[in-house]
C-alpha positions as CSV (number, residue, x, y, z in Angstrom):
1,X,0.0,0.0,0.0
2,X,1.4,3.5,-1.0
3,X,1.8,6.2,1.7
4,X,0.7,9.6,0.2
5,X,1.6,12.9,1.8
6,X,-0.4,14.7,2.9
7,X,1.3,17.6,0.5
8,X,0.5,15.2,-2.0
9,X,-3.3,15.8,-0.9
10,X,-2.8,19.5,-1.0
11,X,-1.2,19.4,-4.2
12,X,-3.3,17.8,-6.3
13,X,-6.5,19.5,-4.9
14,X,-4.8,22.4,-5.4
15,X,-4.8,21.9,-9.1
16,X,-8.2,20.9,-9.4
17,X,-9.5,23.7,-7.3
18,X,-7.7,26.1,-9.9
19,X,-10.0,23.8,-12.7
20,X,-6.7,22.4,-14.8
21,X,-6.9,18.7,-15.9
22,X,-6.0,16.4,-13.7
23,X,-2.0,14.9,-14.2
24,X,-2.4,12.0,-16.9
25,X,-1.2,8.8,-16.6
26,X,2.0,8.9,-19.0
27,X,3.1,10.5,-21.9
28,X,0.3,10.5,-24.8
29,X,0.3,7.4,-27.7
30,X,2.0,8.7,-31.1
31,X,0.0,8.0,-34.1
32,X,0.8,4.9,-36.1
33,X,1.9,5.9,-39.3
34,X,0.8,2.8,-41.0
35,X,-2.4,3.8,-40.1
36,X,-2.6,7.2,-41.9
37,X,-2.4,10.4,-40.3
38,X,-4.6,11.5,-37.0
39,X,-8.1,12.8,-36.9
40,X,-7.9,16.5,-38.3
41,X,-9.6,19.2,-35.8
42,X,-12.8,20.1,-37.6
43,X,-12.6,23.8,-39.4
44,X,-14.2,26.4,-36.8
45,X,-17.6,27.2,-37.9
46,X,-18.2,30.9,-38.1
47,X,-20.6,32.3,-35.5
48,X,-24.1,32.3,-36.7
49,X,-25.5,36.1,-36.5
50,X,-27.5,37.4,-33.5
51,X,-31.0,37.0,-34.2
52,X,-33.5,40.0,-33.5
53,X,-35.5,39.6,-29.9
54,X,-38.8,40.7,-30.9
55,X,-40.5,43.5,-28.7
56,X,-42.6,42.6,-25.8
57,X,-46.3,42.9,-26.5
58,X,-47.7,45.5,-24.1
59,X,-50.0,44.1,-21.9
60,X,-53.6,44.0,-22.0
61,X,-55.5,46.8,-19.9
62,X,-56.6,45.6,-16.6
63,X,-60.6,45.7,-15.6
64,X,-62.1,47.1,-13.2
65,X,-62.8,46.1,-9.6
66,X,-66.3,44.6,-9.8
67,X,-68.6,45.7,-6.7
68,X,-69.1,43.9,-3.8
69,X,-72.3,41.7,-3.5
70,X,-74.9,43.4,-1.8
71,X,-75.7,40.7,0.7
72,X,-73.8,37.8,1.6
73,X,-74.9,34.8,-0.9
74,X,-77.0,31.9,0.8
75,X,-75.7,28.3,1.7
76,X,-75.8,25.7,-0.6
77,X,-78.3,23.2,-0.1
78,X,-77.2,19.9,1.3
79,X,-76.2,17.4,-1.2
80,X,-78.6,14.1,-1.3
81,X,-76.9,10.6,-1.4
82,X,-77.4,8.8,-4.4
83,X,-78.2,5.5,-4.1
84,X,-78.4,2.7,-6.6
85,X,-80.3,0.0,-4.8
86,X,-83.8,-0.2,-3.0
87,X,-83.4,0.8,1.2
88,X,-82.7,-2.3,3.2
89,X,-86.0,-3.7,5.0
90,X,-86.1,-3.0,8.7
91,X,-84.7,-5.2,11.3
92,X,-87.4,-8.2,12.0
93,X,-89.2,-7.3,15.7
94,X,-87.3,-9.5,18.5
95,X,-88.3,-12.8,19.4
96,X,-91.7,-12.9,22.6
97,X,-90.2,-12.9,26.0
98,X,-91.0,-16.1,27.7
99,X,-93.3,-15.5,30.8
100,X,-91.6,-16.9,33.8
101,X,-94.4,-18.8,35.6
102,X,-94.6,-21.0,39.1
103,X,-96.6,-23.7,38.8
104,X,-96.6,-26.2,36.2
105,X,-97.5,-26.3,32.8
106,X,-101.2,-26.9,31.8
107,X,-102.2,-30.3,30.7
108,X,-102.5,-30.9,26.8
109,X,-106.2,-30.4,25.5
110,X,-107.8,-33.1,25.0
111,X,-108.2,-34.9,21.7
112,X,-111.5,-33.7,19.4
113,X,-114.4,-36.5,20.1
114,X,-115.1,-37.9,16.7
115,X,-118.0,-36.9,14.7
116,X,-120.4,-39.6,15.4
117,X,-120.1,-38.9,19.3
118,X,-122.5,-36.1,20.4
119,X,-121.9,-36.3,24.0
């Protein structure tokens, strides 16, 4: 692991603070020859003219203040639900209370006498 200095540090941020390129890596590859020549720096275009801002359009004459209501305007009226579907039937009544009684139960009726019997 290399030790760097700390005016190493300094150094280098020095030079990039100041906005110059950073120190390359090495001397810079020479073309090859057998290739051809380099790529040529393209010709420097000429500036194109400055182009005409147009004028502002003035703006458009403010209205006047309309006047204040007379009275102050009414609520709205409340807003109905609308519903898609019939109401829901009411609850069914509750069930009859049992009635707590003491004694016991009555006896069964008797059974119906069949029609032939009159007495």
């Amino acid at each position: 692991m290399k030790k760097v200095t700390i005016a190493a540090i300094a150094a280098v941020s020095a030079v990039v603070a100041l906005g110059a390129p950073p120190p390359s890596h090495g001397p810079a590859q020479k073309p090859n020859p057998q290739y051809g020549p380099g790529p040529k720096a393209a010709p420097a275009r000429p500036a194109p003219p400055p182009k005409a801002v147009p004028a502002r359009p003035a703006p458009p004459p403010k209205a006047a203040p309309r006047p204040a209501p007379a009275k102050p305007l009414p609520p709205p009226p409340p807003k109905t639900v609308h519903k898609h579907h019939k109401p829901a039937p009411p609850p069914p009544p509750p069930p009859p209370k049992p009635v707590h009684r003491h004694h016991k139960p009555a006896p069964p009726p008797p059974p119906p006498r069949p029609w032939w019997r009159f007495w």
